[in-house]
MARTI-537676 format. One record per residue (C-alpha): residue number from 1; residue in one letter; x, z, y. Coordinates in Angstrom, 2 decimals, m for minus. Last residue first. Example, Ala and Ser with C-alpha at 12.3 -4.5 7.8 and 13.67 -1.06 7.14 Angstrom:
REM residues 2
@fipa:2, kolvo:S, x:13.67, z:7.14, y:m1.06
@fipa:1, kolvo:A, x:12.30, z:7.80, y:m4.50
This chain:
REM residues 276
@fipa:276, kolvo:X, x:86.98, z:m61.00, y:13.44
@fipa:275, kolvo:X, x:89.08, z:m61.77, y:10.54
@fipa:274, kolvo:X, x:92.04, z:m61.22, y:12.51
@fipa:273, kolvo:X, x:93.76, z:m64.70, y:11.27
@fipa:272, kolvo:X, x:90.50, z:m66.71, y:10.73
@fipa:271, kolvo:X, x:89.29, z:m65.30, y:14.76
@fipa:270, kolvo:X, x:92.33, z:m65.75, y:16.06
@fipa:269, kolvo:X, x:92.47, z:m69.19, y:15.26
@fipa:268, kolvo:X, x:89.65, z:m70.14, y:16.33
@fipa:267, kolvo:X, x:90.00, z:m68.38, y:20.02
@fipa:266, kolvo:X, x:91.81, z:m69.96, y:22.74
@fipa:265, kolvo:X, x:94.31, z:m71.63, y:20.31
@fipa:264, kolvo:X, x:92.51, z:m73.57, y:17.66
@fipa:263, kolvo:X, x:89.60, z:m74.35, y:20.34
@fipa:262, kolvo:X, x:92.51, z:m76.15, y:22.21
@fipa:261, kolvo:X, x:93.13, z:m77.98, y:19.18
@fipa:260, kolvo:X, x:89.75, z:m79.00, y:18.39
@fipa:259, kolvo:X, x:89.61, z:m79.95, y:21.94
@fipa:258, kolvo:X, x:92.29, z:m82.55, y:21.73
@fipa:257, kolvo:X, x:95.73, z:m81.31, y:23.24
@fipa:256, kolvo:X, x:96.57, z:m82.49, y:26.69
@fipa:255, kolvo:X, x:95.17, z:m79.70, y:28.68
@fipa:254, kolvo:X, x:97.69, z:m77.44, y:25.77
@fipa:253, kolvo:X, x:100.17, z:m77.12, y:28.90
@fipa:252, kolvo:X, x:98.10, z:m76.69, y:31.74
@fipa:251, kolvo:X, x:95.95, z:m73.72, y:30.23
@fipa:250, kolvo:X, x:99.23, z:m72.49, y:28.99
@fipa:249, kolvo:X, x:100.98, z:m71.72, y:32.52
@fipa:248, kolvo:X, x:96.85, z:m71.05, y:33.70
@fipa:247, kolvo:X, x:96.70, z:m68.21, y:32.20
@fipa:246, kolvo:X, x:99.64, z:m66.38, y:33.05
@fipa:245, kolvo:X, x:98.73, z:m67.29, y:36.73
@fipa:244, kolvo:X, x:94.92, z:m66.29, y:36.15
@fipa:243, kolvo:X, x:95.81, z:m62.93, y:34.47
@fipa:242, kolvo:X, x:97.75, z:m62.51, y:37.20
@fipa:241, kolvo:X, x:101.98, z:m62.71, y:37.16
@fipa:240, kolvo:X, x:105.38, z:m60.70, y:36.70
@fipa:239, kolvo:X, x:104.19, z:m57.07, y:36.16
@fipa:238, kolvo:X, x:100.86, z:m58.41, y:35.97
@fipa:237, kolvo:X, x:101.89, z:m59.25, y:32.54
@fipa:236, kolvo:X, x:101.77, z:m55.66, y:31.39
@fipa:235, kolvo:X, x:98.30, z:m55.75, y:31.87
@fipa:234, kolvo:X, x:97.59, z:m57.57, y:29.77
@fipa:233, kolvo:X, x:99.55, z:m59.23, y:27.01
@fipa:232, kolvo:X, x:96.87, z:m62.48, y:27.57
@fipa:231, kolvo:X, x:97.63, z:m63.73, y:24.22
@fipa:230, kolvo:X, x:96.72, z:m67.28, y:23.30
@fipa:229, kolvo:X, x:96.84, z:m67.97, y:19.73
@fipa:228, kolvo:X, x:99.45, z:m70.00, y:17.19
@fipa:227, kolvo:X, x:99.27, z:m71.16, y:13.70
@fipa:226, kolvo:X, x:96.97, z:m74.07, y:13.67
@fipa:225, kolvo:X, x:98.36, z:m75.51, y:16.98
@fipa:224, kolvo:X, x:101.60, z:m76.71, y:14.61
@fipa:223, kolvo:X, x:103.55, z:m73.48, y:13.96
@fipa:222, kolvo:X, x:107.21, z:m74.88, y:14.50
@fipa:221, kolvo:X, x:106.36, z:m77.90, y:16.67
@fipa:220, kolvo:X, x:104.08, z:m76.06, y:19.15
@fipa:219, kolvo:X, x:106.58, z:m72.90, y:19.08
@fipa:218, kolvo:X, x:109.35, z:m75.50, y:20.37
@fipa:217, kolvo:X, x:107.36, z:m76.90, y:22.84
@fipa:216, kolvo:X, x:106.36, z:m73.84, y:24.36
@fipa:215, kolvo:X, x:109.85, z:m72.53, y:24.67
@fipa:214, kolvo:X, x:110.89, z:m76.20, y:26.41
@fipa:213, kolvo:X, x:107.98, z:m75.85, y:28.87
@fipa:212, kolvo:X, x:108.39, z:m72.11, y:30.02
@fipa:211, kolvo:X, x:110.14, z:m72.72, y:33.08
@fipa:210, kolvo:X, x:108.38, z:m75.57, y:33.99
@fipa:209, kolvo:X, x:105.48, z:m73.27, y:35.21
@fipa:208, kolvo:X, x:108.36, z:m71.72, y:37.59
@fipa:207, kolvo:X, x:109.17, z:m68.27, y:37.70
@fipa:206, kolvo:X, x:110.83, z:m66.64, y:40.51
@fipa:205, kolvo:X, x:109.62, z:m63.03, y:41.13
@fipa:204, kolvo:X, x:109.30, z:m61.59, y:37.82
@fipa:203, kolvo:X, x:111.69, z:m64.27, y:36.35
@fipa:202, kolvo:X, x:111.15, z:m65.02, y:33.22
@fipa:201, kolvo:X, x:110.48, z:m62.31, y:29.83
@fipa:200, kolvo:X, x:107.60, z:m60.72, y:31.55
@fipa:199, kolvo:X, x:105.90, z:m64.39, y:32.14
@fipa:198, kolvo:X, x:106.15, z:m64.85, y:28.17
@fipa:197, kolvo:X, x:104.47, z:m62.24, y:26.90
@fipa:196, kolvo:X, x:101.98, z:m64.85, y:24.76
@fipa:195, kolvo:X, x:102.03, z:m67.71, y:22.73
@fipa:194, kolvo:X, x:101.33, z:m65.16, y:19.82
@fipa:193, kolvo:X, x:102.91, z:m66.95, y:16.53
@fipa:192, kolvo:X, x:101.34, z:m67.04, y:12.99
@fipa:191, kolvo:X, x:102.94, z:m66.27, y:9.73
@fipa:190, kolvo:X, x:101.40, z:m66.99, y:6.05
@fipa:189, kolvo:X, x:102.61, z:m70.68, y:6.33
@fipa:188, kolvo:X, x:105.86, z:m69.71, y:5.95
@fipa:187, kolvo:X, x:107.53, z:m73.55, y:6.46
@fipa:186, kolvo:X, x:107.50, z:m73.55, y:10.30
@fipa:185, kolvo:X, x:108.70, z:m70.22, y:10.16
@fipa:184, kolvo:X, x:112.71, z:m71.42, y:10.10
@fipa:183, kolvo:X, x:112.42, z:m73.23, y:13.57
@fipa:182, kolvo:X, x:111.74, z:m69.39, y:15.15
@fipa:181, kolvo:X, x:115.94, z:m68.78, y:14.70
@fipa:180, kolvo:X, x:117.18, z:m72.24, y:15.66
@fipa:179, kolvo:X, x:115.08, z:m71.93, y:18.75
@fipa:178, kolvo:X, x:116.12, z:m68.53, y:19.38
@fipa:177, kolvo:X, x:119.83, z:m69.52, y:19.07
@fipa:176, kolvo:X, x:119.52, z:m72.60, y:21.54
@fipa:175, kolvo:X, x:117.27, z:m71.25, y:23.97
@fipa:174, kolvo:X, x:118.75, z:m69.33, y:27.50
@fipa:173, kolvo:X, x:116.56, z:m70.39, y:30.16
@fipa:172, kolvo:X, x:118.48, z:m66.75, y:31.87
@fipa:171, kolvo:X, x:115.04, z:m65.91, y:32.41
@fipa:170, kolvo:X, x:113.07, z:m66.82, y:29.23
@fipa:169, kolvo:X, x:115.58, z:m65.10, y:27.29
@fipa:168, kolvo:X, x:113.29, z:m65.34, y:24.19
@fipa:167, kolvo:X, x:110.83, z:m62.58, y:23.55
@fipa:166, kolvo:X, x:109.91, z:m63.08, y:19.84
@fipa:165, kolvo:X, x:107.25, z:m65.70, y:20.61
@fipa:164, kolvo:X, x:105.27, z:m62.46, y:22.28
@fipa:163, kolvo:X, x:104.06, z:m61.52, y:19.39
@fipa:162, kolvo:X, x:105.23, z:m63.14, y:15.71
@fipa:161, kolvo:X, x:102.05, z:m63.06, y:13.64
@fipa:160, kolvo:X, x:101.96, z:m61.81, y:10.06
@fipa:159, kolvo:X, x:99.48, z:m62.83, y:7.38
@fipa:158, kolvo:X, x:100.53, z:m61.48, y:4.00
@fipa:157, kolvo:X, x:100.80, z:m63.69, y:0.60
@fipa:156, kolvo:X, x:104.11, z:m64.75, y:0.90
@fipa:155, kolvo:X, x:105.27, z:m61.47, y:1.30
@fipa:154, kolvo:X, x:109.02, z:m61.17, y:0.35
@fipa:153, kolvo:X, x:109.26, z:m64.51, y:2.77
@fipa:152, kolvo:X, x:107.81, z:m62.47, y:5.88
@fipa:151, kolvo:X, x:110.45, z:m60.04, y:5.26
@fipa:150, kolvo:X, x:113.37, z:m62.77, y:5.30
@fipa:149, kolvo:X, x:112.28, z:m64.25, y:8.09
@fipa:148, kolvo:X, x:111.90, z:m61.15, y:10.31
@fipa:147, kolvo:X, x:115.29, z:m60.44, y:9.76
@fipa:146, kolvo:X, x:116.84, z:m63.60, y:10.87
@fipa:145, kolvo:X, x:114.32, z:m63.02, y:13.91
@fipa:144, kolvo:X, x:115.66, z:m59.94, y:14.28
@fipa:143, kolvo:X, x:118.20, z:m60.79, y:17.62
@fipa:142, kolvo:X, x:115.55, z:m62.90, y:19.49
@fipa:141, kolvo:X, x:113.65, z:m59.61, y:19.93
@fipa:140, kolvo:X, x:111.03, z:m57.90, y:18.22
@fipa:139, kolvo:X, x:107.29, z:m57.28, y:17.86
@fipa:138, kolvo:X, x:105.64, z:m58.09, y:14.61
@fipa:137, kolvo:X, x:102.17, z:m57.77, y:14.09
@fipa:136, kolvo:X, x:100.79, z:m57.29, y:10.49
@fipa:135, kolvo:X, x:97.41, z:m58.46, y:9.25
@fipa:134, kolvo:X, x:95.01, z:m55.86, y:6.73
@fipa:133, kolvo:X, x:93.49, z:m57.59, y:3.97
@fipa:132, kolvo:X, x:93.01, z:m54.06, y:2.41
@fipa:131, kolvo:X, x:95.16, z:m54.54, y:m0.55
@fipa:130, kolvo:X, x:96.91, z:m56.87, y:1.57
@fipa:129, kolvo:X, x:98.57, z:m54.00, y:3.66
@fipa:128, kolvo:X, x:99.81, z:m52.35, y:1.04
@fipa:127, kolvo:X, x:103.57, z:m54.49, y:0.29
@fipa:126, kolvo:X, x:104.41, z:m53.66, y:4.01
@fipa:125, kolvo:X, x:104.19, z:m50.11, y:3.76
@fipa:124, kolvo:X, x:107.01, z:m50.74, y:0.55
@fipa:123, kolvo:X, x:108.55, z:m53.20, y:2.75
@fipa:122, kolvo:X, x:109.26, z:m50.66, y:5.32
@fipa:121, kolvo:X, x:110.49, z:m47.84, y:2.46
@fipa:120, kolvo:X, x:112.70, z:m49.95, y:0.87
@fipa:119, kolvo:X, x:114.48, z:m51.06, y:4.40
@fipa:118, kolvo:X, x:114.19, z:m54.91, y:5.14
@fipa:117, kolvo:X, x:111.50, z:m53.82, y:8.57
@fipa:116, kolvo:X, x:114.65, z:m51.79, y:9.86
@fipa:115, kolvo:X, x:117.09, z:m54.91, y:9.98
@fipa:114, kolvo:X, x:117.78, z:m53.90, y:13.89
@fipa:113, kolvo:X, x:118.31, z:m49.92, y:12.89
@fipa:112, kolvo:X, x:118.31, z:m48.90, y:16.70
@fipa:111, kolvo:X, x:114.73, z:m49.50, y:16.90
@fipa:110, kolvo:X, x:113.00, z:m50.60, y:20.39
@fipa:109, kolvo:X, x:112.15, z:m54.39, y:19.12
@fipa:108, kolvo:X, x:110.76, z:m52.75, y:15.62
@fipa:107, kolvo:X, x:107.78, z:m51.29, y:17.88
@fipa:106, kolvo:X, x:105.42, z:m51.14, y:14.60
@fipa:105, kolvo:X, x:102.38, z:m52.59, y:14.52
@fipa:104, kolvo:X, x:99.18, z:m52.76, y:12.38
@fipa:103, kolvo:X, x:96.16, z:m54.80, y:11.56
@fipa:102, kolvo:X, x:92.22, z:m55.40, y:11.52
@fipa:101, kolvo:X, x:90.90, z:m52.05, y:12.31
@fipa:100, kolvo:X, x:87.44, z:m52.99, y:13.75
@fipa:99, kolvo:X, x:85.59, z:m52.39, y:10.57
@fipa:98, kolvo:X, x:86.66, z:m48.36, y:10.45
@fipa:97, kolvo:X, x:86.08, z:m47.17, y:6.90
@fipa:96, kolvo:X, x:89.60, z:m49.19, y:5.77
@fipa:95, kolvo:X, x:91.29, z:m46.82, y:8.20
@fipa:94, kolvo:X, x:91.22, z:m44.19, y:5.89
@fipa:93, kolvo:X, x:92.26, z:m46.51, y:3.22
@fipa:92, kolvo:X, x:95.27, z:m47.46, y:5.11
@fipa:91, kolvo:X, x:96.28, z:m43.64, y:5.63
@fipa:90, kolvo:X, x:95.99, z:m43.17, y:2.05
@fipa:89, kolvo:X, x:98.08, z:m46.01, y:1.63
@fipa:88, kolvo:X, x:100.72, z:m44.74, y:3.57
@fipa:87, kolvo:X, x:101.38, z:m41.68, y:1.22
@fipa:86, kolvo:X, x:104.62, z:m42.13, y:0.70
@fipa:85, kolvo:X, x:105.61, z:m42.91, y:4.80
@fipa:84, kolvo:X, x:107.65, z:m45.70, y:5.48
@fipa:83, kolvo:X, x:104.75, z:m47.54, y:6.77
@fipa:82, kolvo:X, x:104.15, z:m44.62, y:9.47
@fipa:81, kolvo:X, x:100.81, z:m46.50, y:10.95
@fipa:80, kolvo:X, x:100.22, z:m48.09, y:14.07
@fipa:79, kolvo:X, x:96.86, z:m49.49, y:15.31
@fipa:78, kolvo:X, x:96.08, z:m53.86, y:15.82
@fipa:77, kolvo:X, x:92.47, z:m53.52, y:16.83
@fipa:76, kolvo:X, x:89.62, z:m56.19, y:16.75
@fipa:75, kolvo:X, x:86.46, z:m57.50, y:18.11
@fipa:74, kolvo:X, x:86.85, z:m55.60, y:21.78
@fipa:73, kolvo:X, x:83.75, z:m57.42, y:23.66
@fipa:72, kolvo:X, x:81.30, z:m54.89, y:21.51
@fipa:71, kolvo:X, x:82.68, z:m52.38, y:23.69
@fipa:70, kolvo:X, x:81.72, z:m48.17, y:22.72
@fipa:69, kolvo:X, x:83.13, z:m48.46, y:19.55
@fipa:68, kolvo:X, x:86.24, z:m50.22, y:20.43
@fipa:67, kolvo:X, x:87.09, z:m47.91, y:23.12
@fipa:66, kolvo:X, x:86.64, z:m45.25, y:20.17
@fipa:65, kolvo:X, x:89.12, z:m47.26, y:17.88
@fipa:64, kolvo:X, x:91.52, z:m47.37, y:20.49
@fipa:63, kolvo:X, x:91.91, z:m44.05, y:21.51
@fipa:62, kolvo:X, x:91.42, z:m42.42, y:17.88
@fipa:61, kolvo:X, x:94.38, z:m45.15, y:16.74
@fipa:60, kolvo:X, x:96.57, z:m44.15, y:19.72
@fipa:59, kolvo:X, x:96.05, z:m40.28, y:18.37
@fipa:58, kolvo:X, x:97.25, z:m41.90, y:14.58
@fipa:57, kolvo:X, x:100.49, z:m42.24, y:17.02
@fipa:56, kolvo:X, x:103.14, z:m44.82, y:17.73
@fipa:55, kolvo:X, x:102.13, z:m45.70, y:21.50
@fipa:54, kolvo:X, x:100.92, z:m49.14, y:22.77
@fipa:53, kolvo:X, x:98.52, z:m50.31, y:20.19
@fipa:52, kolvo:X, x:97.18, z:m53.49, y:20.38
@fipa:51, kolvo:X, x:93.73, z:m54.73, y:22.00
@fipa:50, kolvo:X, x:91.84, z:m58.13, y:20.48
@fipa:49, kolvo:X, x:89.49, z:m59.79, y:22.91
@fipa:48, kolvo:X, x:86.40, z:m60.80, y:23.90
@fipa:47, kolvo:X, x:83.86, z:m63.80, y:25.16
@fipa:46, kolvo:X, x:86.29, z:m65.29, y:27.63
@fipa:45, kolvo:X, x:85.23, z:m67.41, y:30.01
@fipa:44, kolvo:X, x:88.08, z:m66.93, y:32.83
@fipa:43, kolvo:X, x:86.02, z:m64.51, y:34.91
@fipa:42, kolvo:X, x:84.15, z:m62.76, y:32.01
@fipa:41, kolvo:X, x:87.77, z:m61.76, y:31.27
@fipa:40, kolvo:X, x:88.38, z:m60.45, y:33.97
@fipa:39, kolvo:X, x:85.31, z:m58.33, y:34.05
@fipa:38, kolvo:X, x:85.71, z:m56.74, y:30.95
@fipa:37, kolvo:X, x:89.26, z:m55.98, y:31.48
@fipa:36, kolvo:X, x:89.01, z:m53.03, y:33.90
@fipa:35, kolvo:X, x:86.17, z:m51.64, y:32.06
@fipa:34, kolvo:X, x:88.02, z:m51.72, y:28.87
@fipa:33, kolvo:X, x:90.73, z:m49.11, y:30.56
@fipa:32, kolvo:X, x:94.00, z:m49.61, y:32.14
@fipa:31, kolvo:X, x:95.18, z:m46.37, y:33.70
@fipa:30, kolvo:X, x:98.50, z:m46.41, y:36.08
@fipa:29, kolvo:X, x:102.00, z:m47.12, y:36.42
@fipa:28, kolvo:X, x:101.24, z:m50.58, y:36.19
@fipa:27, kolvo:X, x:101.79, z:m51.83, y:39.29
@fipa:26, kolvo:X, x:105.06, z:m49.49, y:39.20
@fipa:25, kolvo:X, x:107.15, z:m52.10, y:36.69
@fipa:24, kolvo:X, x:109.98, z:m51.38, y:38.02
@fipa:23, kolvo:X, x:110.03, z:m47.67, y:38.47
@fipa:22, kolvo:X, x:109.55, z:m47.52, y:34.46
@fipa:21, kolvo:X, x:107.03, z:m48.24, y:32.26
@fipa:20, kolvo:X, x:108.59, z:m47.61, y:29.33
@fipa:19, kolvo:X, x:108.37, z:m43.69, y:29.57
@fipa:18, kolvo:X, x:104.65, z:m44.67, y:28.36
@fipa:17, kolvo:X, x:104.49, z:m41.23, y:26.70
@fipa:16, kolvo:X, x:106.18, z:m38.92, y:29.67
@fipa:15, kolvo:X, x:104.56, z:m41.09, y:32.57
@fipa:14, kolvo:X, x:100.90, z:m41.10, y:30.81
@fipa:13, kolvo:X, x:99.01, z:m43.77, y:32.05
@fipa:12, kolvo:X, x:95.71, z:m43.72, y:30.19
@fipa:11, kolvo:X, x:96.09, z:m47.22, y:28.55
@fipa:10, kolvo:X, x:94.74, z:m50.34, y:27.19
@fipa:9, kolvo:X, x:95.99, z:m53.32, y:25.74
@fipa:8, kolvo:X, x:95.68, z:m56.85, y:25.63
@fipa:7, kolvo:X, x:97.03, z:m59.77, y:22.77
@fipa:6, kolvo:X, x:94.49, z:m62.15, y:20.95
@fipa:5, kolvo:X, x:92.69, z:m63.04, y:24.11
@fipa:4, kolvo:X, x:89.19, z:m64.57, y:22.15
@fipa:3, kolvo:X, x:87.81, z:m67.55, y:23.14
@fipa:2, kolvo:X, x:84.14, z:m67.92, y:21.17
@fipa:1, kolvo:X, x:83.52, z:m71.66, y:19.96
């Protein structure tokens, strides 16, 4: 069984671009290139590793494609494309030729529109994708999940994957409405969950392992450990943690699991969802 980190990216810092990254988060105000995960991930037995986009831009796509090229450990890439755009499926099909290209993302957590991903023009993107058994990511906060379940149920037949577990207030150990939110997947079989991005949603400076027990349980009995996959979210977890700390928060938490279902997470399931 190959483990795969489902959930990395990579960077040339650019302070304008990544305008994100702010004062904060200054450990990562800096480049993040393939040869700075290779090793790491050689380290904790990793064999590769999926990387998502990180700006909105066919220029991202170029970036990431080309790293992709040049390191046979990067199986996959999750790009951006404008799915409200007409002519989206022409950009698809472009990125058909590319073998690598296994999904798209859009950054619906930073819209102002919450519901964006229910507009005519969103679901129309959306309704291509499976032409070209392409996956979608979604990215957003506790506050679209309502959303997010009624998109994924217009496309029964498209494989999604909630990142991050939909950012829950980790911090605050505030649950309740996310929980009752995420419970409603458990019937779409067509969506997955990242068990990933958690440490930059707790307490940068505080967390406990404990901490992230009751989220972890709740994603475990939504999604079964058929649905999920580990996510490093490097580097922007070493905002909060190492890879090793972030790690090692799941690594103790599925060490009761059989091994199939252990496999499932660190890299089987990755593999059937991203057709790697």
């Amino acid at each position: 069984m190959q483990r795969i980190d489902a959930h990395q990216h990579f960077w040339k810092f650019d302070p304008v671009r990544d305008s994100w990254i702010n004062e904060a988060m200054a450990v990562i105000q800096r480049d993040f290139l393939p040869n700075d995960l290779q090793p790491i991930l050689q380290q904790n037995n990793f064999d590769g590793c999926v990387v998502v986009q990180s700006d909105q831009s066919e220029k991202e796509n170029e970036f990431q494609l080309s790293n992709a090229a040049h390191f046979d450990f990067i199986k996959g890439v999750v790009g951006w494309v404008d799915l409200q755009h007409e002519a989206v499926e022409d950009s698809l099909a472009y990125y058909s030729g590319f073998s690598k290209m296994k999904g798209f993302r859009h950054i619906l957590q930073g819209e102002s529109d919450r519901a964006l991903m229910l507009k005519p023009a969103f679901m129309n993107g959306i309704s291509r994708l499976q032409k070209f058994d392409y996956t979608y990511d979604i990215l957003i906060f506790p506050d679209q999940l309502k959303y997010a379940a009624e998109l994924v149920a217009a496309f029964p037949n498209q494989k999604f994957v909630i990142d991050h577990i939909a950012k829950p207030g980790i911090k605050e150990h505030v649950i309740e409405d996310w929980k009752k939110d995420i419970n409603v997947f458990a019937g779409h079989e067509n969506v997955y969950c990242k068990i990933s991005g958690m440490v930059t949603e707790a307490d940068w400076k505080h967390w406990k392992t404990e901490d992230f027990t009751p989220y972890l349980d709740t994603i475990v009995k939504t999604f079964g450990t058929s649905r999920i996959m580990f996510g490093s979210d490097w580097p922007v977890c070493m905002v909060a943690a190492s890879y090793q700390q972030m790690l090692g928060i799941v690594t103790d938490y599925f060490s009761s699991f059989t091994q199939s279902e252990q496999e499932n997470f660190f890299g089987s399931n990755a593999f059937k969802f991203y057709n790697l």
